[in-house]
mmCIF file of the C-alpha atoms, coordinates in Angstrom:
data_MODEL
# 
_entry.id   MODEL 
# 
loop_
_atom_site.group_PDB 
_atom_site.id 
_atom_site.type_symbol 
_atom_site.label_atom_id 
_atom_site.label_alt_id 
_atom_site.label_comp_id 
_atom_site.label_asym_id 
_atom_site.label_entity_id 
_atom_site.label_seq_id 
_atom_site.pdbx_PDB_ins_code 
_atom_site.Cartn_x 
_atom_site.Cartn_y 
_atom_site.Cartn_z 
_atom_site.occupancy 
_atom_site.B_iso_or_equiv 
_atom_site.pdbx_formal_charge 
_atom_site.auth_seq_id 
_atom_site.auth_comp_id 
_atom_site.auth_asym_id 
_atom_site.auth_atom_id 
_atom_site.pdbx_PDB_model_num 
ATOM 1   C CA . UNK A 1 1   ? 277.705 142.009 75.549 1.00 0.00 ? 1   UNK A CA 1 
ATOM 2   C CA . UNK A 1 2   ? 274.513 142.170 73.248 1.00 0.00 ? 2   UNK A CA 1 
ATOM 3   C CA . UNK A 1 3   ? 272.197 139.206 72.862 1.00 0.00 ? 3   UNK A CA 1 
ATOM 4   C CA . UNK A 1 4   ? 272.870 138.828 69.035 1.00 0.00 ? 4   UNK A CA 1 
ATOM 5   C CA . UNK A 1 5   ? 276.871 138.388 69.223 1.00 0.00 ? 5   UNK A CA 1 
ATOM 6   C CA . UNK A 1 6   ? 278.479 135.082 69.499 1.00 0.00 ? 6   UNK A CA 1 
ATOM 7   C CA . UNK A 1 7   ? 280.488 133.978 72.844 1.00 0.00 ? 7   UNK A CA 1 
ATOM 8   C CA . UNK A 1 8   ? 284.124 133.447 71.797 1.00 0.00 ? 8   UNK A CA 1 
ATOM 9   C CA . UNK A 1 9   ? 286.593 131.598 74.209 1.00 0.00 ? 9   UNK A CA 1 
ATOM 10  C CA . UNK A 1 10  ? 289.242 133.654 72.726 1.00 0.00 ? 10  UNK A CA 1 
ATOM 11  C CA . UNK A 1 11  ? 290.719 130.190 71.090 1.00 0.00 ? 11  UNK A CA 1 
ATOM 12  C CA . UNK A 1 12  ? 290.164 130.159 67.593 1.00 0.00 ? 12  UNK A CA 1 
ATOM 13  C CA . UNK A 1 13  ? 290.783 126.345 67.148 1.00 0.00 ? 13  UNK A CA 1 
ATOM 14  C CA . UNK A 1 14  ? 288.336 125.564 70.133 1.00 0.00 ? 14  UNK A CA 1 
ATOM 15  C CA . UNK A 1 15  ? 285.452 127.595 68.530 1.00 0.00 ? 15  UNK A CA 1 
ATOM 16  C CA . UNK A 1 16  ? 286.061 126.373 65.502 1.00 0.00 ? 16  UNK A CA 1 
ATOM 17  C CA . UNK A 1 17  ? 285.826 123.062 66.743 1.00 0.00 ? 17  UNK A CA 1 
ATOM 18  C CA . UNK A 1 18  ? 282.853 123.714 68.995 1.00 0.00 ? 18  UNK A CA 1 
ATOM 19  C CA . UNK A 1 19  ? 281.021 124.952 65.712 1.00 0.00 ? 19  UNK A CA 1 
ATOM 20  C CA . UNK A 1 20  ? 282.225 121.830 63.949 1.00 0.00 ? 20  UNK A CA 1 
ATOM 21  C CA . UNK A 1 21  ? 280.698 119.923 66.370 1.00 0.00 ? 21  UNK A CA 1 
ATOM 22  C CA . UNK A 1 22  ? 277.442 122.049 66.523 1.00 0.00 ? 22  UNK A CA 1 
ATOM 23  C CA . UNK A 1 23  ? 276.998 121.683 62.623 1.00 0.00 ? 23  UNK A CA 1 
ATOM 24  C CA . UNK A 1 24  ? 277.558 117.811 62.934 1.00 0.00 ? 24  UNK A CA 1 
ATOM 25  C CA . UNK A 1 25  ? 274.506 117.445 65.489 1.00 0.00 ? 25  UNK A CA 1 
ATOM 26  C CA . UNK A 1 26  ? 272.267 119.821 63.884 1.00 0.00 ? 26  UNK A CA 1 
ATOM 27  C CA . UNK A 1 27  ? 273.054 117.712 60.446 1.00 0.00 ? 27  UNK A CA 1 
ATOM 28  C CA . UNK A 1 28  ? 272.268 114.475 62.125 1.00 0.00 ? 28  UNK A CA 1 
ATOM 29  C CA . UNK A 1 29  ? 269.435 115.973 63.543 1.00 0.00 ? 29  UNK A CA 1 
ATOM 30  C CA . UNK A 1 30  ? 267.972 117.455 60.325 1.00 0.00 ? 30  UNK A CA 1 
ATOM 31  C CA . UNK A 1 31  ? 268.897 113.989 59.006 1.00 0.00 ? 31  UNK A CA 1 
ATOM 32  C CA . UNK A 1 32  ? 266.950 112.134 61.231 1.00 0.00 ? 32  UNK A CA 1 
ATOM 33  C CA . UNK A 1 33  ? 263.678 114.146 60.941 1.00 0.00 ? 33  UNK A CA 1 
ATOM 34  C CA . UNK A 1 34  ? 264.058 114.143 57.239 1.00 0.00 ? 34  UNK A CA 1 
ATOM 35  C CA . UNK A 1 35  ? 264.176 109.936 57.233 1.00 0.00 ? 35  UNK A CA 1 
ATOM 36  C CA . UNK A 1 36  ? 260.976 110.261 59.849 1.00 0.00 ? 36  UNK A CA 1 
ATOM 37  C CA . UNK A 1 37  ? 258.757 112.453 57.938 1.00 0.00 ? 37  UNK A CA 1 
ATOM 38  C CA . UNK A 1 38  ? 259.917 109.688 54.370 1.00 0.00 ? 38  UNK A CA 1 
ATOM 39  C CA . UNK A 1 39  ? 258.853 107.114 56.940 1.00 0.00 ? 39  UNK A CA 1 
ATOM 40  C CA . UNK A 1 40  ? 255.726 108.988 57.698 1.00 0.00 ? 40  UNK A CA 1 
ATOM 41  C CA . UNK A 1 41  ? 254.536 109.596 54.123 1.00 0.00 ? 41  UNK A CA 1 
ATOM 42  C CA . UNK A 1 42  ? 255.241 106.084 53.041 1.00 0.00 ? 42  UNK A CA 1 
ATOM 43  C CA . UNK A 1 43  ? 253.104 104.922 56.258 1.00 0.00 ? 43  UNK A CA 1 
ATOM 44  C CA . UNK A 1 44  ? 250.323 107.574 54.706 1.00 0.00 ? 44  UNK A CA 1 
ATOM 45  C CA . UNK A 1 45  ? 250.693 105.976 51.611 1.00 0.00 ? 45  UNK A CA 1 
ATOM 46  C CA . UNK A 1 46  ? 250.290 102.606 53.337 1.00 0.00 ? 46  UNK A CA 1 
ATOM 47  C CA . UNK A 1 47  ? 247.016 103.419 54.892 1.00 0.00 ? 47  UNK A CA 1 
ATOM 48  C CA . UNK A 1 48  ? 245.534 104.335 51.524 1.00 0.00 ? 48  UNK A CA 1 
ATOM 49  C CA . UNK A 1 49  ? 246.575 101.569 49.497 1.00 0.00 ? 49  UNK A CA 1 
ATOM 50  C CA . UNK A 1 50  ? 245.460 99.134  52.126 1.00 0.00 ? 50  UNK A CA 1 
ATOM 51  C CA . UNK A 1 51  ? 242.244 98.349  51.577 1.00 0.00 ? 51  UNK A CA 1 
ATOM 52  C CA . UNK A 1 52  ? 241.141 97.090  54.750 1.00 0.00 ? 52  UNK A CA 1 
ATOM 53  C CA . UNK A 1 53  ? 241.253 100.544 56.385 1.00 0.00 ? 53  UNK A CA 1 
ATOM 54  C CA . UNK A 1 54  ? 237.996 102.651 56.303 1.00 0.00 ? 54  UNK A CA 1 
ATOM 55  C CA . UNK A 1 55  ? 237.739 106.294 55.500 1.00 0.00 ? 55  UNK A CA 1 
ATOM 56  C CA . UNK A 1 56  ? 236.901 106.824 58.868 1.00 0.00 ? 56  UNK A CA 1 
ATOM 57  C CA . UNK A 1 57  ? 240.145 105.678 59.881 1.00 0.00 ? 57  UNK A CA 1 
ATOM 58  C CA . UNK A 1 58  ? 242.173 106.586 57.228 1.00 0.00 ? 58  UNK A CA 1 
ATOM 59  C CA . UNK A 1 59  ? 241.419 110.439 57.092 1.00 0.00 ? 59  UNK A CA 1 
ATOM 60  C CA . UNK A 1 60  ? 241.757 110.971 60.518 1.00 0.00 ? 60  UNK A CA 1 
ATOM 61  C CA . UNK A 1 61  ? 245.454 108.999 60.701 1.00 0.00 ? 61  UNK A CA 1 
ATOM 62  C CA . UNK A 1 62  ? 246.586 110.773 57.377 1.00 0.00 ? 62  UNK A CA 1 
ATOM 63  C CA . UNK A 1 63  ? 245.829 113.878 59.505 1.00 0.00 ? 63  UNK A CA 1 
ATOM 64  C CA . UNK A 1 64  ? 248.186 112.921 63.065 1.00 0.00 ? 64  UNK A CA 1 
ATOM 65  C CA . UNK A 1 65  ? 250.701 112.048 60.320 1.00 0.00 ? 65  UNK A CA 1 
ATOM 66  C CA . UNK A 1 66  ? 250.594 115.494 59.126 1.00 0.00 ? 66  UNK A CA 1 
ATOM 67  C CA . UNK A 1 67  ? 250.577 116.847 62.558 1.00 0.00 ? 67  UNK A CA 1 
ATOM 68  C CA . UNK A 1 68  ? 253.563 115.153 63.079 1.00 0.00 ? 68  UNK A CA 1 
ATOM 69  C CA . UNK A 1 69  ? 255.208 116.203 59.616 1.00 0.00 ? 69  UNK A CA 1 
ATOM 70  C CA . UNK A 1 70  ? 254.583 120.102 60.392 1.00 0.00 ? 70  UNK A CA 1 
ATOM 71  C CA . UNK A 1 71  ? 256.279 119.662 63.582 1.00 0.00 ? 71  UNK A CA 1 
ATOM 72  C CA . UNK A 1 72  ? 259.603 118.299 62.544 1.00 0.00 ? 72  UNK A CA 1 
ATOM 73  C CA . UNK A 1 73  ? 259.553 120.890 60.239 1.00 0.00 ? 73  UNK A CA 1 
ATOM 74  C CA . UNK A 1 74  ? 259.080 123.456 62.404 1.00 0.00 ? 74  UNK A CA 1 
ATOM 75  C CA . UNK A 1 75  ? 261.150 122.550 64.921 1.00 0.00 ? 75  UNK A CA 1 
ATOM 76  C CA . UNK A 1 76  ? 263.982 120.846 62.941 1.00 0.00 ? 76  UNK A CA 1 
ATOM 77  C CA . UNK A 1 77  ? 264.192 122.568 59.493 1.00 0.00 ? 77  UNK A CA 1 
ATOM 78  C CA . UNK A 1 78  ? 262.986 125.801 60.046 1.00 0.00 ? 78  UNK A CA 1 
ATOM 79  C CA . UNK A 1 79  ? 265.282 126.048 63.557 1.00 0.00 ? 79  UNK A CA 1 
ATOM 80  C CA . UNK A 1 80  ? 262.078 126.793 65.949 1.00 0.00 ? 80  UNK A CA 1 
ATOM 81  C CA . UNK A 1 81  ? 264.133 124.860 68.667 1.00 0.00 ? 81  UNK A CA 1 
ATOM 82  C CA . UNK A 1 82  ? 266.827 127.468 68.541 1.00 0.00 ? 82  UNK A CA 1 
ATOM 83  C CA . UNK A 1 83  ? 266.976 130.444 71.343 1.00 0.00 ? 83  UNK A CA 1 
ATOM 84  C CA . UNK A 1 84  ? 265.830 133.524 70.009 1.00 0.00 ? 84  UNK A CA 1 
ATOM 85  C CA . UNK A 1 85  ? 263.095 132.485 67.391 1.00 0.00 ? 85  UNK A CA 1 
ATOM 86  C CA . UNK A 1 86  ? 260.419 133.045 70.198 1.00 0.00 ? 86  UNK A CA 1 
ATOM 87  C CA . UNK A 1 87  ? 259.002 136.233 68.917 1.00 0.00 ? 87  UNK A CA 1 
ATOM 88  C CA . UNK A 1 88  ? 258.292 134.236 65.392 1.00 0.00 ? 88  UNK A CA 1 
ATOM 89  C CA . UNK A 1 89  ? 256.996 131.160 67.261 1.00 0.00 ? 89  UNK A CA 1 
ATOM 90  C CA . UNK A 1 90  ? 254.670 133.364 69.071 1.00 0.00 ? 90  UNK A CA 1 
ATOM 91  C CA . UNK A 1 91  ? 253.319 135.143 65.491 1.00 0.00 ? 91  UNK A CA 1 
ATOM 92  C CA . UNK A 1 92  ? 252.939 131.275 63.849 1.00 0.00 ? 92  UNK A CA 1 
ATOM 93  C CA . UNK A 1 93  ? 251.533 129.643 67.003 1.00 0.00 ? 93  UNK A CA 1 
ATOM 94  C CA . UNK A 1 94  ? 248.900 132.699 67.794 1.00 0.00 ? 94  UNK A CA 1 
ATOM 95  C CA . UNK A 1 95  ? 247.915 132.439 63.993 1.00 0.00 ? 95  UNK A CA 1 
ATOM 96  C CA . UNK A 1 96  ? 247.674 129.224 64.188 1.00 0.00 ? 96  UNK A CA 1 
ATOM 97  C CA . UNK A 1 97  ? 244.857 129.490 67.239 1.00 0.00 ? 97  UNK A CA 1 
ATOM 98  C CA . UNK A 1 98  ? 243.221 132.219 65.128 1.00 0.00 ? 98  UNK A CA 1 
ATOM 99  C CA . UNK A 1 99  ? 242.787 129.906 62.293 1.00 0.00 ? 99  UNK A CA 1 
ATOM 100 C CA . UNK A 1 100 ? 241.659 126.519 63.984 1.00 0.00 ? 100 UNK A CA 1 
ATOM 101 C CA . UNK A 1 101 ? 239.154 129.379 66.035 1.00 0.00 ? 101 UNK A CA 1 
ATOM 102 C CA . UNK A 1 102 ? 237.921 130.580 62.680 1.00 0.00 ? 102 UNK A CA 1 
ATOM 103 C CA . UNK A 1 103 ? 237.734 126.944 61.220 1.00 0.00 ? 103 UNK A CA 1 
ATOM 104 C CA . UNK A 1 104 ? 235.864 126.127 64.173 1.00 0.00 ? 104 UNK A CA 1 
ATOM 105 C CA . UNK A 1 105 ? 233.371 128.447 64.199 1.00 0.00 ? 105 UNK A CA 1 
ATOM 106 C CA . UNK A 1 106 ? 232.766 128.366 60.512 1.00 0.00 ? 106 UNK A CA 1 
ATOM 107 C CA . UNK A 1 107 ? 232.090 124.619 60.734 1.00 0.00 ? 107 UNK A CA 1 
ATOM 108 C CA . UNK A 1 108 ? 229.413 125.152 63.840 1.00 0.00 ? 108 UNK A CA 1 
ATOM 109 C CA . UNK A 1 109 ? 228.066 127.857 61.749 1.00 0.00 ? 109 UNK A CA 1 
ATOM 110 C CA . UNK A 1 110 ? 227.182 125.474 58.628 1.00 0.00 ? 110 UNK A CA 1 
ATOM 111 C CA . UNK A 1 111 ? 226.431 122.547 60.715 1.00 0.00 ? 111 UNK A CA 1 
ATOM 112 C CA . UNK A 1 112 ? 224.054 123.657 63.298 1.00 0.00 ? 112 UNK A CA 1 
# 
């Protein structure tokens, strides 16, 4: 059996329900992140408007909070979790590092 076809108990009404059931989690899942990263931005929006926070705070949080953002949509909407995406995760992730390197050493470059 190759790694790209589907495993089938033979039982059309159990698969069907075992891919009912799949859907229903992943849904609730996607669900879930969606009402976090709402949360999130209204929390962003929060920080801004308040006007006892400093810049020095502010920037900085708005920042984790869009840490946190990029991660439930990798991981949630764009499927990252799911087995087999770990030759894309690998290409985004390694980019990633190249860019934060570059951004690095761009901003040592101008500041020293």
């Amino acid at each position: 059996m190759t790694s790209n076809q589907q495993l089938s108990s033979g039982n059309p009404s159990v698969d069907i329900e075992y891919r009912r059931k799949k859907n229903a989690e992943e849904m609730r899942y996607q669900v879930v992140s969606f009402s976090l990263m709402i949360f999130l931005t209204l929390v962003a929006f929060a920080a801004v408007a308040m006007k006892g926070f400093t810049a020095w705070f502010t920037v900085p949080f708005i920042m984790l909070l869009a840490v946190v953002q990029v991660i439930f949509q990798l991981y949630y909407f764009m499927h990252m979790s799911h087995k087999g995406h770990e030759a894309p995760s690998l290409f985004l992730f390694s980019g990633l590092f190249v860019g934060l390197v570059t951004v690095l050493a761009f901003s040592t470059i101008i500041w020293w």
